[in-house]
DRENMARFI-391077 format. One line per 4 residues: number of its first residue (from 0); for each residue y, x, z of N, C-alpha, C, CB. Coordinates in steps of 0.2 Angstrom, whole numbers, padded with zeros to 4 digits. Atoms other than C-alpha are relative to their C-alpha. Last residue first. Glycine has a CB too. Layout:
NUM = Y:X:Z:Y:X:Z:Y:X:Z:Y:X:Z | ...
REM end
This chain:
188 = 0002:0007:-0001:0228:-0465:-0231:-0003:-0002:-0007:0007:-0005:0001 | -0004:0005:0004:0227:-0446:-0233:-0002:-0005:0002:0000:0001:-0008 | -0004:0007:-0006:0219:-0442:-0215:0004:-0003:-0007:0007:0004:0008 | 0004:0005:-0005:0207:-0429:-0226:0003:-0008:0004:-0002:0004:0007
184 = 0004:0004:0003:0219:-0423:-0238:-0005:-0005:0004:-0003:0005:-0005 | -0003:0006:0004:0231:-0419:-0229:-0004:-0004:-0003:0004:0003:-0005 | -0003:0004:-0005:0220:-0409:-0215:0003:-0007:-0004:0006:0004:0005 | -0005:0002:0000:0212:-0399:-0230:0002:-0005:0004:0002:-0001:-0006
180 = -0005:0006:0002:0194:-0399:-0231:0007:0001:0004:-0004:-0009:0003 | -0004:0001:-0001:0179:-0384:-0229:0006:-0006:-0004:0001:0006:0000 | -0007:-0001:0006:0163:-0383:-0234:0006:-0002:0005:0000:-0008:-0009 | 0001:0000:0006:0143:-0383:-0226:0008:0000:-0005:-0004:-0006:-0001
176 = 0001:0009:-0001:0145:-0373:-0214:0002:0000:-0006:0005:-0005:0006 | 0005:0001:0004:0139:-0352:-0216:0001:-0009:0002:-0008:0004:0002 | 0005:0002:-0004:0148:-0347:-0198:-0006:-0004:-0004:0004:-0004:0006 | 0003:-0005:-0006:0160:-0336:-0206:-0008:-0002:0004:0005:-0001:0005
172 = 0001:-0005:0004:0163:-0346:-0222:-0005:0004:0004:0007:0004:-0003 | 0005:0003:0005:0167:-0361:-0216:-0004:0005:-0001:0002:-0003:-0006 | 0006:0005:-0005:0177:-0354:-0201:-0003:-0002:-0007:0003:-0009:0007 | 0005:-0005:0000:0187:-0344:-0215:-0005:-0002:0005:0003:0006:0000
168 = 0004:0000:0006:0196:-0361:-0221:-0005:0006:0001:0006:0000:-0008 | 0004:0005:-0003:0202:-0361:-0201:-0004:0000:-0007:0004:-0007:0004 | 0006:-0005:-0005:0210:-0344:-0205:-0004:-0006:0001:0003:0005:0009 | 0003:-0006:0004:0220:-0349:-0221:-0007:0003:0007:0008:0008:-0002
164 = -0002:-0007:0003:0227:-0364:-0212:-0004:0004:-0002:0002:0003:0004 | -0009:0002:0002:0227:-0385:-0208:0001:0008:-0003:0006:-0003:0008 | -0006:-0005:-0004:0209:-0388:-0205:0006:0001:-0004:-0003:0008:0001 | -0006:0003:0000:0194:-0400:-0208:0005:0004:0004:-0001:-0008:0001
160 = -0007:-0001:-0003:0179:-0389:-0206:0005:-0004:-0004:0002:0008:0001 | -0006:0001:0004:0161:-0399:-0213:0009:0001:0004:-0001:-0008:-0003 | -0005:0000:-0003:0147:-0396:-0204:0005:0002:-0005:0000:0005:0005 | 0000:0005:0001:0129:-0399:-0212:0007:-0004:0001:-0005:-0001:0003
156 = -0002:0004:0005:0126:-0382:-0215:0001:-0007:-0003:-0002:0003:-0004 | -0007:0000:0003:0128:-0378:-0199:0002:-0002:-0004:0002:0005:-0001 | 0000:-0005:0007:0114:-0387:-0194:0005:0003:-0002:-0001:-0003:-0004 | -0003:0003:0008:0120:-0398:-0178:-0005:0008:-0003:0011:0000:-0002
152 = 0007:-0002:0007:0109:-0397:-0163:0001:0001:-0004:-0005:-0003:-0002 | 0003:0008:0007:0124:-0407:-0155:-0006:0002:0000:0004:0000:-0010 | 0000:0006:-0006:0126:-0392:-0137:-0001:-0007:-0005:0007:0001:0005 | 0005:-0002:-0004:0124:-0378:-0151:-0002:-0005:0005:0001:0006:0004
148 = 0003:0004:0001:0138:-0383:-0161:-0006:-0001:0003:0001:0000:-0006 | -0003:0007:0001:0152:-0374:-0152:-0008:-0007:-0003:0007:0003:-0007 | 0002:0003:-0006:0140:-0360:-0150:0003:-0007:0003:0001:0005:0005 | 0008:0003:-0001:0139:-0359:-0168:-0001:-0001:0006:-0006:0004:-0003
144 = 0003:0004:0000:0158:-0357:-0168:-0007:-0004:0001:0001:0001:-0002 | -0007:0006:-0003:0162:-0345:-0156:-0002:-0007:-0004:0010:0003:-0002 | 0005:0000:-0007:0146:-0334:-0164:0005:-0005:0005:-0002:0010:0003 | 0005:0001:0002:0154:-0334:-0181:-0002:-0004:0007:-0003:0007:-0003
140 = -0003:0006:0001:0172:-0329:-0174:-0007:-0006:-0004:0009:0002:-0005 | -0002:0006:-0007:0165:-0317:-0165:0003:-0006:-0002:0006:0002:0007 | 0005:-0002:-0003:0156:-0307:-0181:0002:-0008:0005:0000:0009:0005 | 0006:0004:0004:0170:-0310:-0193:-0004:-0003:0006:-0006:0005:-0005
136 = 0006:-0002:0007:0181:-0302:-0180:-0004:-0004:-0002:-0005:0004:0002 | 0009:-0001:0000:0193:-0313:-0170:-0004:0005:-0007:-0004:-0009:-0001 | 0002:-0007:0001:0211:-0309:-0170:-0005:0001:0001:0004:0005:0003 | 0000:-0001:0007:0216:-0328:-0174:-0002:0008:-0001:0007:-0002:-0003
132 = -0007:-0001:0002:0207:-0332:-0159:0002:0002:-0007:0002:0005:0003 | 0000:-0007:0002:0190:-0343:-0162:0008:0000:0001:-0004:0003:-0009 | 0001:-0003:0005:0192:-0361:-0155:-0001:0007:0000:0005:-0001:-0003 | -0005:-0004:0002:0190:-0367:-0138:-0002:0003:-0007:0001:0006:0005
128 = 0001:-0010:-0005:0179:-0380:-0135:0005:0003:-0004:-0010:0007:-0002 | -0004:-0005:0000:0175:-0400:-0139:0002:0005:0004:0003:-0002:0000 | 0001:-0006:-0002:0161:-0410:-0143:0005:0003:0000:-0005:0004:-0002 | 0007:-0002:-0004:0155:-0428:-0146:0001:0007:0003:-0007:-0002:-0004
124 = 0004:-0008:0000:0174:-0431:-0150:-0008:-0001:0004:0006:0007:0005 | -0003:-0002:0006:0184:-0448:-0151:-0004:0007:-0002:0010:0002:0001 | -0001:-0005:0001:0174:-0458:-0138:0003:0004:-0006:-0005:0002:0001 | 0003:-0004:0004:0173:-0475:-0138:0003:0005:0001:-0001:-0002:-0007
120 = 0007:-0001:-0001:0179:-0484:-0123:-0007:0004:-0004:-0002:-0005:0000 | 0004:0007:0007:0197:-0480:-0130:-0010:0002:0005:0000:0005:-0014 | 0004:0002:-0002:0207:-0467:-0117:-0005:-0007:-0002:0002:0000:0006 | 0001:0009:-0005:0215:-0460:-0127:-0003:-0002:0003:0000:-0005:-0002
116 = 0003:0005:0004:0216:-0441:-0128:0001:-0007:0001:-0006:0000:0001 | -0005:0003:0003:0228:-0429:-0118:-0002:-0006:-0007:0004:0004:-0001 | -0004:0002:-0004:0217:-0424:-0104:0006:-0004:-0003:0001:0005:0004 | 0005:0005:-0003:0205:-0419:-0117:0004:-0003:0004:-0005:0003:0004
112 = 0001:0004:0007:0217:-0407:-0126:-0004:-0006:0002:-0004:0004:-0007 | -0007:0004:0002:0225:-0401:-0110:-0001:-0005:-0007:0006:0007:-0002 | 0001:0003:-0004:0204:-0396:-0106:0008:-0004:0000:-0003:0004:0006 | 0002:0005:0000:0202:-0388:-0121:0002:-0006:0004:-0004:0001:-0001
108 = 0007:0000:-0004:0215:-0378:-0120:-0002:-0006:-0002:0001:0001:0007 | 0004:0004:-0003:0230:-0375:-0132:-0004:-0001:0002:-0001:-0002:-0002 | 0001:-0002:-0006:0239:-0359:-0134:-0004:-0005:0004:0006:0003:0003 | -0002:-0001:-0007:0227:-0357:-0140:0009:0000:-0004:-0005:0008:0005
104 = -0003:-0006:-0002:0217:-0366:-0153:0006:0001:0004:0000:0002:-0006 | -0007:0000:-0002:0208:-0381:-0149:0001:0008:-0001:0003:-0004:0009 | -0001:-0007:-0004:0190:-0384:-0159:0009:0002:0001:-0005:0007:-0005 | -0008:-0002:0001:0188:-0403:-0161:-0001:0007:0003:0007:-0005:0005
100 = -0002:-0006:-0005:0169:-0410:-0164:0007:0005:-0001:-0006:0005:-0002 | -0007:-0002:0001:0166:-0427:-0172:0000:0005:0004:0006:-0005:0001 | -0003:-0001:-0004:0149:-0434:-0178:0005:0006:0002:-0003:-0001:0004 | -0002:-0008:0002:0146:-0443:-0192:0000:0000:0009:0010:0003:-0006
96 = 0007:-0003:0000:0136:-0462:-0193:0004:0008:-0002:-0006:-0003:-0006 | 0007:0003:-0002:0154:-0471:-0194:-0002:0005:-0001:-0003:-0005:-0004 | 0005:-0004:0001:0172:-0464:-0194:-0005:-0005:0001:-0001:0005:0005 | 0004:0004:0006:0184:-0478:-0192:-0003:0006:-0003:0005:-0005:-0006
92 = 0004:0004:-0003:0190:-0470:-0174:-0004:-0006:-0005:0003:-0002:0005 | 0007:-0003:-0006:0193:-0454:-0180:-0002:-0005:0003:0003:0006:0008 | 0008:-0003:0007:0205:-0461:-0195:-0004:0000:0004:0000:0010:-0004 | 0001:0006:0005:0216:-0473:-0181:-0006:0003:-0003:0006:-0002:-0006
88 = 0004:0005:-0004:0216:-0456:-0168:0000:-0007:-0005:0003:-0002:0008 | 0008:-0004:-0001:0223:-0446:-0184:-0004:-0003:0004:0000:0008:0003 | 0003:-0001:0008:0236:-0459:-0189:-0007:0004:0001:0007:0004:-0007 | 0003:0007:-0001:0242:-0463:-0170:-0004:0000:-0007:0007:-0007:0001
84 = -0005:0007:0001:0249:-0446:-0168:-0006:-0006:-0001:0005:0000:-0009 | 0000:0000:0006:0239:-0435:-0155:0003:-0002:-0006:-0003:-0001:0001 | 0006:0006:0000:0241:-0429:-0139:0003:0000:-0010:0004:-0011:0007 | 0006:0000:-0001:0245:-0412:-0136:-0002:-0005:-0001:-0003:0002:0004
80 = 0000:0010:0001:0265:-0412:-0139:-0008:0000:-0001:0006:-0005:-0009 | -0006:0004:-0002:0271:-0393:-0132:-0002:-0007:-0002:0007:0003:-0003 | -0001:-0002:-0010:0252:-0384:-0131:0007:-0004:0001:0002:0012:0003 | -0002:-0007:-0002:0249:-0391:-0150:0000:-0001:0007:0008:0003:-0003
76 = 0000:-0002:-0007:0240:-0407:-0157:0001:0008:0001:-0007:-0001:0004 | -0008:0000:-0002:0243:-0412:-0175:-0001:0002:0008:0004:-0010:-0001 | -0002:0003:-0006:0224:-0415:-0176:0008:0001:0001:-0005:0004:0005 | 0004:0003:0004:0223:-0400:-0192:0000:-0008:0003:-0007:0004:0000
72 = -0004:0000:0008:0230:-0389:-0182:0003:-0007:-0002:-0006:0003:-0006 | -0004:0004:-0004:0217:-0394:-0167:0008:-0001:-0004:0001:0005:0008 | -0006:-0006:-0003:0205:-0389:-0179:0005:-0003:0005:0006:0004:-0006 | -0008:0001:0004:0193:-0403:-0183:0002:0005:0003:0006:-0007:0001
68 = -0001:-0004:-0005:0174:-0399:-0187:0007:0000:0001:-0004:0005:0000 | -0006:-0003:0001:0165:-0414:-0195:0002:0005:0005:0005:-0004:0000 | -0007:-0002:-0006:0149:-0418:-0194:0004:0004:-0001:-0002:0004:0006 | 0000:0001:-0007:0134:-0425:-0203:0005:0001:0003:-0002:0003:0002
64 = -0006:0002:-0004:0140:-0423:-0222:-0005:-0001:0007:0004:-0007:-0002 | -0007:0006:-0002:0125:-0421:-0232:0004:-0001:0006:-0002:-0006:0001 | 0001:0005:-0007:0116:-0406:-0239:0004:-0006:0001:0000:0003:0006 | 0005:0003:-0001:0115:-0395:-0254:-0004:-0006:0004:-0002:0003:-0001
60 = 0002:0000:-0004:0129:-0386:-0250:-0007:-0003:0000:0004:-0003:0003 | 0001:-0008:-0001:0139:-0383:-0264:-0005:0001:0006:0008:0003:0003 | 0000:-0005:0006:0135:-0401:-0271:-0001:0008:0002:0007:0000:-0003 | 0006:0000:0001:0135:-0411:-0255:-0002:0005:-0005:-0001:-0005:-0002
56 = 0004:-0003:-0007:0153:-0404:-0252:-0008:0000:-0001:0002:-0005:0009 | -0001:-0010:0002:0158:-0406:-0271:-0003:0003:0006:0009:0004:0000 | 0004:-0002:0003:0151:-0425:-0268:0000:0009:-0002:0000:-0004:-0006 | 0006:0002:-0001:0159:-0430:-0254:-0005:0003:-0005:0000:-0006:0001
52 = -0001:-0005:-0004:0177:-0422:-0261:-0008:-0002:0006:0009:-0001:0003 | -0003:-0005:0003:0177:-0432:-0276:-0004:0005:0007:0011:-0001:-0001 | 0008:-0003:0002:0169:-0449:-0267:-0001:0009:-0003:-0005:-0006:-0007 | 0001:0003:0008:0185:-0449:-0256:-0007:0004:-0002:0007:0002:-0007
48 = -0002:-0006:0004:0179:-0443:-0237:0003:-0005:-0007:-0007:0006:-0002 | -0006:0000:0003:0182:-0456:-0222:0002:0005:-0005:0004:-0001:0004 | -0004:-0008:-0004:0164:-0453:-0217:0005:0001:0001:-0001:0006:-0003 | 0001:0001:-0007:0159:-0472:-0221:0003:0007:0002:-0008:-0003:0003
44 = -0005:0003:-0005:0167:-0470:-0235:0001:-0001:0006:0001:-0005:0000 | -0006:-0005:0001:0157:-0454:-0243:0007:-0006:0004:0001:0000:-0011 | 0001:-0008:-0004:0142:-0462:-0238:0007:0002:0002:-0003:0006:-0004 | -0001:0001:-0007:0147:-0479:-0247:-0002:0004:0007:-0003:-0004:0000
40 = -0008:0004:0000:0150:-0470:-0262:0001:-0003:0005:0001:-0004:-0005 | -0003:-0006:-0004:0132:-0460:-0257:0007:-0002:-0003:-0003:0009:-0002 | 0001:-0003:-0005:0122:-0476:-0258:0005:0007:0002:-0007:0000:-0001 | -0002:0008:-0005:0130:-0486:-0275:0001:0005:0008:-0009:-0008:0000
36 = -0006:-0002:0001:0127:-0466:-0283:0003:-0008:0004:0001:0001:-0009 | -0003:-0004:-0004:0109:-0469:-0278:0007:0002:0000:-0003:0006:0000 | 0000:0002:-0006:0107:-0486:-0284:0003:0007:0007:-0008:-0002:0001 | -0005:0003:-0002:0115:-0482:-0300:-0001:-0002:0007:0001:-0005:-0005
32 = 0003:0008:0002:0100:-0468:-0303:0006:-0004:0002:-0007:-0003:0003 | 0000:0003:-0004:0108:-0450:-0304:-0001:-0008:-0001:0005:0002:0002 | -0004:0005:0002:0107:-0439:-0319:-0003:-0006:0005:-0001:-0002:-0009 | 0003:0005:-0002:0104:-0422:-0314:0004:-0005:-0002:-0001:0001:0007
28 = -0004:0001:-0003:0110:-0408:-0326:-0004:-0007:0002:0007:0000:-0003 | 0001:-0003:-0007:0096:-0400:-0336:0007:-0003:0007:0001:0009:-0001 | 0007:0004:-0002:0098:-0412:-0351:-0002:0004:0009:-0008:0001:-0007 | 0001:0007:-0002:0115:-0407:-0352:-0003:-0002:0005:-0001:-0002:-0003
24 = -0003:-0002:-0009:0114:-0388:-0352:0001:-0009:0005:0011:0005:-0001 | 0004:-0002:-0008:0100:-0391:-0364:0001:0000:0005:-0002:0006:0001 | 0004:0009:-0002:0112:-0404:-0376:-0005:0005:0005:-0006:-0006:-0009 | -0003:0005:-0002:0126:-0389:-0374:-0007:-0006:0002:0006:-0003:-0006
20 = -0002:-0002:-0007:0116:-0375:-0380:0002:-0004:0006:0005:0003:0000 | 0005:-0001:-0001:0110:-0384:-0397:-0001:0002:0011:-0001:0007:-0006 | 0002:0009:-0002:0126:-0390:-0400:-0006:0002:0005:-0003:-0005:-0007 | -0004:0003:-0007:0133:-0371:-0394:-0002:-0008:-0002:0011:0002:0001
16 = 0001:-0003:-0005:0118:-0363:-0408:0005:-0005:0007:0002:0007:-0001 | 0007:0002:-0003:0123:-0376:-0420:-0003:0002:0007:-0004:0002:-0005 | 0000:0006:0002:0141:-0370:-0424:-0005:-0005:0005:-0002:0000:-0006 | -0002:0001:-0006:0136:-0354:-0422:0001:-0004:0002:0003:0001:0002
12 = 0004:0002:-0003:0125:-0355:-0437:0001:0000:0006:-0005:0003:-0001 | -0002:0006:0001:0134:-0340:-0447:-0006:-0005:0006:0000:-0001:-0009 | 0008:0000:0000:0136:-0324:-0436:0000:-0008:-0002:-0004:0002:0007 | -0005:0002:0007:0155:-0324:-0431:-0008:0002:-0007:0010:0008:-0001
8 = 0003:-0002:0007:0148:-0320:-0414:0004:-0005:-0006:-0010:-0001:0001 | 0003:0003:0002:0161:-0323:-0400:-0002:0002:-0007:0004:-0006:0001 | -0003:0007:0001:0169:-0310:-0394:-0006:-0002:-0002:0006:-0001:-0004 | 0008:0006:-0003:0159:-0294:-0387:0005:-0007:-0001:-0003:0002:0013
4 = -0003:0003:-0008:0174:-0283:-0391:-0003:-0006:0004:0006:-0003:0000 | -0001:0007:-0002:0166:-0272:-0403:0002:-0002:0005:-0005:-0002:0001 | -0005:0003:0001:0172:-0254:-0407:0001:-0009:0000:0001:0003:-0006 | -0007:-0003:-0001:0158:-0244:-0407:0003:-0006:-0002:0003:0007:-0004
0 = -0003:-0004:0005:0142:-0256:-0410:0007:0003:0003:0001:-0004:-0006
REM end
C-alpha cells in the first residue's frame, strides 16, 4: 500500500506469531550432546584457541581446525629482530595435533626467518615460504597462498590465518581458508 514502511505488522496475533517463530527457529538449531561439547572444548585447547573462537571458526566453516597459518607480523619477526619473543615460541610449542605454517613477509625472507628459529628438536613450523606482497592482486595472492599449502595437502578450508593487519585478514578470504584470528588474541595468555 502507498505509504507503508514495511514495519512491523500491527495486525492482531503478533504476539503469538514471533512465539510461534522463535520455538521453530529454536528447534532447528543443533543441540549438541554433552560428550560432544566435552570433545571439541578439548579440541579447542589442544589448538590453543578459547572455545568462543573454535566454535565460530567451526561454525563458518563447517570444518575443523587443522592448521594454522602465522604471518610473520603476527610472529613478532621483522628483517631488523627475526627471531622470535619467548611468548610466541612457548604458544607454538604447546600446540598439539595442528599443523603450523609461517608465511614471512618481505622485507623478511624465509630463509632469515629459518635461520633465526630455535633450535628445539621439535620443529616449530611444518612449512614455511614467502608471503603474498602487499601489492598482490586477489588472483596472486590466492595462488601464493595455496601453493604455500600444497607441499601439507592441507584443505584450505581447514586453515586458519592468525595475522596482525587488514591485508593478512584478506588471505582468508582470498584463498577461501577456513577464518581468520587476531595475533592478540591468539597468543593471549
Amino acid at each position: 500500500m502507498i505509504g507503508h514502511n514495511k514495519g512491523p505488522s500491527m495486525a492482531t496475533g503478533q504476539a503469538w506469531r514471533r512465539l510461534c517463530w522463535q520455538k521453530s527457529r529454536n528447534a532447528m538449531m543443533p543441540k549438541l550432546p554433552l560428550e560432544v561439547l566435552r570433545i571439541r572444548v578439548a579440541r579447542a585447547k589442544a589448538l590453543g584457541l578459547d572455545y568462543t573462537s573454535y566454535a565460530s571458526i567451526r561454525a563458518a566453516s563447517g570444518h575443523d581446525v587443522i592448521a594454522f597459518l602465522f604471518s610473520s607480523n603476527a610472529l613478532r619477526a621483522f628483517a631488523k629482530s627475526p627471531e622470535m619473543p619467548a611468548d610466541r615460541v612457548e604458544k607454538l610449542a604447546g600446540l598439539q595435533n595442528s599443523i603450523q605454517l609461517a608465511a614471512t613477509l618481505k622485507p623478511l625472507s624465509a630463509e632469515q626467518f629459518i635461520a633465526n628459529l630455535p633450535q628445539d628438536p621439535a620443529p616449530l613450523f611444518d612449512q614455511i615460504f614467502a608471503a603474498p606482497s602487499f601489492n598482490a592482486t586477489w588472483s596472486q595472492t590466492r595462488t601464493t597462498l595455496l601453493r604455500g599449502l600444497r607441499p601439507e595437502k592441507l584443505p584450505s578450508n581447514m586453515v586458519v590465518v592468525i595475522g596482525d593487519t587488514p591485508s593478512e585478514r584478506n588471505w582468508a578470504e582470498a584463498a577461501n581458508l577456513a577464518g581468520y584470528l587476531n595475533a592478540d588474541r591468539f597468543f593471549a595468555p
